[in-house]
Steps between C-alpha positions, in 0.01 A plus 500: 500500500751249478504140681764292538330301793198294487356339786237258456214433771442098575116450525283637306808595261715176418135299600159526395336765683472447878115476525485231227744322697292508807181419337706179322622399888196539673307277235772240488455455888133606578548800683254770415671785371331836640553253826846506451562837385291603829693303747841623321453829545380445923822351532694778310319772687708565806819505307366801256224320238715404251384125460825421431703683795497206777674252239743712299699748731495218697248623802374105539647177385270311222400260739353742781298704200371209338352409905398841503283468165369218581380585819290777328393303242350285697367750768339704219351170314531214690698331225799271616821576240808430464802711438776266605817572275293757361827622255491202334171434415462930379802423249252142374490582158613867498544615163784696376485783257736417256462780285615749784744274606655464142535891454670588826754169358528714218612793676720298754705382151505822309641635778252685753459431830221273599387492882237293713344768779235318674285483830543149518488245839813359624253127434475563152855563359557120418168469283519839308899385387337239369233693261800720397842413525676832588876378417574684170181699473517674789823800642369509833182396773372741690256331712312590813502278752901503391507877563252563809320752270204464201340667280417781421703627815799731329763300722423184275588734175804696630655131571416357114638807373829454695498159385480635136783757578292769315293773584098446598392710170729220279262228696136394432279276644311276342203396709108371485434709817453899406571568879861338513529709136411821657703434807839415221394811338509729854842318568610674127440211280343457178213208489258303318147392634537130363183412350635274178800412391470643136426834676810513719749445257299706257580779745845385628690469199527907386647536793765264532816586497771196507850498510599214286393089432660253752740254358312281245148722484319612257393848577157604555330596155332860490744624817 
């Protein structure tokens, strides 16, 4: 099937996977991890499970959550943390991957369209423009706490693929989690379960299908 859209996931995708990450913050600032990852997932409960929910529809602002964790942190271990400006110090050092990031550049100047579609908090959209600049890489954001819907809800996909002007079956997601994948896929989308770099574009590029090189681009070899 043909694509003419690809939307790339943030975390996980356009960073080093998400529980690397995690491991990498907690031991930069002492927290024990399965602490962390317990006391995430209280707080995400009554909004659905999704450890992610509370912070990236928005359902709570970062500073309420991070209160929230903490207070189960230290109810379940007795440890004392701190989570103040907790954005900035989760970005500390954040790696991005630069051989994802170069191919979707390379399809952004032979021509395809190139689109962020991420569950991201409202907190974090200063820190992740600065990992990737999206001026000239990417067509269009499609963000969740911009949108009041996340993956892999189908309202989330319906509005990228209006953004694209094309249908759902010309889109695909390109994302580290396989339930936001299947959820693109019940919306009509193709996807990709990211798991490497090498692999996605090994499987992207037969079916790309792009109109023409921007002014001053070299077109993508092998498409």
């Amino acid at each position: 099937m043909t694509v003419r859209a690809v939307w790339s996931d943030f975390g996980g995708v356009l960073t080093p996977p998400i529980g690397r990450d995690l491991e990498d913050f907690c031991a930069r600032t002492g927290i024990p991890a399965p602490a962390f990852r317990a006391a995430m997932a209280e707080v995400a409960r009554p909004f659905g499970g999704d450890i992610m929910a509370p912070l990236d529809t928005p359902l709570l602002s970062e500073e309420e959550w991070a209160a929230r964790v903490t207070a189960e942190i230290r109810g379940s271990t007795g440890i004392d943390v701190d989570l103040s400006d907790f954005g900035d110090r989760w970005f500390e050092g954040r790696q991005t991957n630069h051989d994802w990031r170069r191919f979707l550049q390379e399809v952004h100047d032979a021509g395809g369209f190139v689109g962020l579609l991420s569950n991201m908090p409202p907190a974090w959209d200063r820190q992740w423009r600065r990992m990737v600049e999206p001026d000239g890489l990417f067509d269009a954001l499609v963000l969740s706490f911009q949108v009041g819907a996340r993956k892999p809800e189908r309202k989330i996909f319906d509005l990228a693929a209006e953004a694209a002007c094309l249908p759902p079956e010309e889109c695909v997601l390109v994302d580290d989690i396989e339930a936001n994948c299947a959820g693109a896929e019940a919306a009509g989308w193709q996807a990709v379960h990211f798991t490497g770099a090498a692999d996605a574009v090994a499987r992207l590029r037969p079916l790309l299908t792009l109109p023409s090189p921007r002014a001053g681009a070299v077109p993508l070899p092998g498409v």
